[in-house]
Structures are given as C-alpha cells and as structure tokens.
C-alpha positions as CSV (number, residue, x, y, z in Angstrom):
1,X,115.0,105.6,79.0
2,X,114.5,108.4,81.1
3,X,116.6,109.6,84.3
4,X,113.7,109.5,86.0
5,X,113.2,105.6,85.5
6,X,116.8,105.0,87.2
7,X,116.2,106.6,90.4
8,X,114.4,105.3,93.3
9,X,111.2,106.7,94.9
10,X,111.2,110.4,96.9
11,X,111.8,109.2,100.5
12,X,108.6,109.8,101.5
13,X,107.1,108.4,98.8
14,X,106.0,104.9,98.8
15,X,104.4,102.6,96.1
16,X,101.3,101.3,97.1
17,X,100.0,98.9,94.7
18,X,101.7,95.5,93.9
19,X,101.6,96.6,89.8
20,X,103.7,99.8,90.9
21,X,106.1,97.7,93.1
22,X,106.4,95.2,90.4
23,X,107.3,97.5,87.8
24,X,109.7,99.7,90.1
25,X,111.5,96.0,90.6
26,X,111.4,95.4,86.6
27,X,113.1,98.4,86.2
28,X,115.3,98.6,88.7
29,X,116.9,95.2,87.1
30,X,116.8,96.4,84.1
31,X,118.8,99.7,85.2
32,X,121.3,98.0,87.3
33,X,122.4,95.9,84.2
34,X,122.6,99.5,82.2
35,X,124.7,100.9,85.4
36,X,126.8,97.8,85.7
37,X,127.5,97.8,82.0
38,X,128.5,101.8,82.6
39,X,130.8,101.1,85.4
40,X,128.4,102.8,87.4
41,X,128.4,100.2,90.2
42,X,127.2,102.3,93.6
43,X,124.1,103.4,91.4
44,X,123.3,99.8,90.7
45,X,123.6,98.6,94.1
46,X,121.4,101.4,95.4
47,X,118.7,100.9,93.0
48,X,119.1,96.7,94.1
49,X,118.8,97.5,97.6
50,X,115.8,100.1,97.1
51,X,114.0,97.2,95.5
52,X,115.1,94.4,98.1
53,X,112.3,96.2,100.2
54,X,109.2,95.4,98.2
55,X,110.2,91.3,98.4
56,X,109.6,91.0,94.7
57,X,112.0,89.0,92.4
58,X,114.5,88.7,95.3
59,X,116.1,86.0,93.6
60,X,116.8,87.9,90.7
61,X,117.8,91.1,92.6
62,X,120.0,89.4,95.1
63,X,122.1,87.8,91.7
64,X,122.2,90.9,90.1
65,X,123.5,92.8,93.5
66,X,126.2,89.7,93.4
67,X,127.1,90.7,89.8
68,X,128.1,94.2,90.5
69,X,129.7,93.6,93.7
70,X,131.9,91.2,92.2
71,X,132.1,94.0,89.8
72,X,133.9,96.1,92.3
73,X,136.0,93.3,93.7
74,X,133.6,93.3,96.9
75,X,133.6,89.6,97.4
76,X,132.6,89.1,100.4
77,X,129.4,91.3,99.8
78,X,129.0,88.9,96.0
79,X,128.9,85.8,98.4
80,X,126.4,87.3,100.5
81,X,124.4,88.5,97.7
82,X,124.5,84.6,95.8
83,X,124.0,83.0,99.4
84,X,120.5,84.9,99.8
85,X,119.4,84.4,96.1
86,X,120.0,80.5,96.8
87,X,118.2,80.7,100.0
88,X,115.3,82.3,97.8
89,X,116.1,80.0,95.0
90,X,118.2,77.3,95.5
91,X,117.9,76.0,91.8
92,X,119.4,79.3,90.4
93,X,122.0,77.9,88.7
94,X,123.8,80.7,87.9
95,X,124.1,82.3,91.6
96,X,125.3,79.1,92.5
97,X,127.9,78.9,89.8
98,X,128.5,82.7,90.7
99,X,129.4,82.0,94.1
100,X,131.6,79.4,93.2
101,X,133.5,82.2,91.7
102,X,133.3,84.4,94.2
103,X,134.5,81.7,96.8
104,X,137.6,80.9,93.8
105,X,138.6,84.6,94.3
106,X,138.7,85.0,97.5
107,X,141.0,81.7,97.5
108,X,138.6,79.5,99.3
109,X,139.6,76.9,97.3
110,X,137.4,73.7,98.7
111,X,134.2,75.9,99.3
112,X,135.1,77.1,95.5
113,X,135.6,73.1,94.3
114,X,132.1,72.1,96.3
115,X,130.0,75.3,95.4
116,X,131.5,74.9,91.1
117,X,130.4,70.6,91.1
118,X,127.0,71.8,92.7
119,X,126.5,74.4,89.9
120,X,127.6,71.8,87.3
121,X,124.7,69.4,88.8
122,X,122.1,72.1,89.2
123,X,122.8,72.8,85.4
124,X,122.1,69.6,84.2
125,X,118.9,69.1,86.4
126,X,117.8,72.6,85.3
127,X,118.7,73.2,81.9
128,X,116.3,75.6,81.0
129,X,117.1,78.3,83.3
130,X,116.4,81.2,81.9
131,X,119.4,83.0,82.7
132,X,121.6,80.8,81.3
133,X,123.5,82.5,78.6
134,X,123.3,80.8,74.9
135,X,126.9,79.8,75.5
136,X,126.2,78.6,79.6
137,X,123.4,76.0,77.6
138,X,126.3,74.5,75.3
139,X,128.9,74.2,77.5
140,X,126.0,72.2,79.8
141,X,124.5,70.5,77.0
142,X,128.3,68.9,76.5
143,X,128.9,68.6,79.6
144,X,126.3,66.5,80.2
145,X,127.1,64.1,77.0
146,X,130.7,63.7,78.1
147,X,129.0,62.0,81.9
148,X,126.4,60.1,79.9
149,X,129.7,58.7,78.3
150,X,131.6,58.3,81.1
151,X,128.8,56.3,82.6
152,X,128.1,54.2,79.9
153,X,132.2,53.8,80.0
154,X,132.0,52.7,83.0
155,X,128.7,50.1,82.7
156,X,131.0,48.5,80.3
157,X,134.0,48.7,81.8
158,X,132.2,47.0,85.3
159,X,130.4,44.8,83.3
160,X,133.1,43.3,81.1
161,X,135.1,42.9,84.4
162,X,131.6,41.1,85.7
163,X,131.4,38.7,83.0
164,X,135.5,37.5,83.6
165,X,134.9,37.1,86.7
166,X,132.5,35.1,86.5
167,X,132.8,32.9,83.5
C-alpha cells in the first residue's frame, strides 16, 4: 500500500460521496491494524478518529481505537472506546469481552467479573461474529458444551432428588 492510503484527507478537503467515505473508513481500519501491528499507535488512533467523523462502521472503529489504546496501556480511553462500540453494537462480542479486560487491568475487579460473564453469554448467543478469532469460536464452541452439560447435570441431579422425594 501506498503512504498516501494511511493518511487522512488535506484539512480542507472533504469527501463528499458516501462510496469515498466508505472506502476512506475501509481503509483507515485496515491501516490502523498495519500501525498497531508496527507499534505505531498515535498514527492508528488518528486515522480512527479521522474516520469516527463520517459515522460509518462506528462499531468497528470504536473496537479498533480500544485495541490500540489498550495497546498503549491507556485504559481508561480502551473502556471508552468498547463502551461506545457497545452502545453502537451491543452484540459485539468481542468489545464486550475487550472491556472486560480493560476493566481486569485497571483492577476493577466486579465490573471486570460482570462485563467477562456478559461476553461469555453474548458468545454463545452470537456465535458467528465475524470477528471472532478461529480460536475465540473453539474456546465458545466448548464452552457452550461444558453448560449444556452442566444443565443436563443438573436436570438429573433435581430430578433424581424429585423422584425420592416423592416415591
């Protein structure tokens, strides 16, 4: 890619049609996840916050703005940045799972507990996320074998204890 692709519009310069917008967004996401994997943080986070302003894929920028503060160790800004791609999403699973680590890091442990079980949930109620990682879908796929057996456990255990009770 060119250095021209990475940088955000001339001030002055605006893009007017929705196809321009969308593909400045595109590639802005694209480019922060090349800058993040470079260490290059503060170019990320421009190119993010550049894009915020055409209110296209906010879900997806606000997550990837989260990524690369947490990056940097900026957590409060990474809960900020989850929190508003919820509030634009509230099934991304993976901004909720990332603010659960944000919360962990900052050592807010119960916001951490609460915010990690509501991940786990949204996971198995949206397995198909798209951003789930190959690994994220196994570790969810198991996940949600072990509480199918754990319930079943427990039908049997409450039943058995149903049937002595009442024989």
């Amino acid at each position: 890619m060119n250095e021209q692709q990475h940088t955000p519009p001339d001030q002055g310069e605006e893009l007017r049609t929705l196809p321009e917008q969308e593909a400045f967004v595109d590639e802005a996401l694209k480019a922060s996840e090349e800058h993040r994997r470079k260490k290059e943080h503060q170019q990320g986070i421009d190119l993010l916050i550049e894009a915020l302003k055409y209110g296209i894929r906010k879900d997806a920028v606000y997550y990837r703005l989260g990524n690369l503060y947490i990056d940097r160790d900026d957590y409060t800004r990474a809960e900020y940045a989850y929190g508003r791609a919820l509030e634009v999403n509230p099934k991304h699973v993976n901004a909720m799972h990332n603010l659960a680590v944000a919360y962990k890091r900052q050592k807010k442990i119960s916001q951490y507990v609460k915010t990690y079980k509501k991940s786990q949930r949204l996971a198995l109620r949206y397995p198909r996320n798209p951003d789930l990682s190959k690994e994220q879908k196994t570790h969810y796929r198991r996940l949600a074998g072990r509480t199918a057996l754990w319930v079943i456990g427990a039908i049997v255990i409450v039943g058995g204890l149903l049937y002595v009770l009442l024989r």
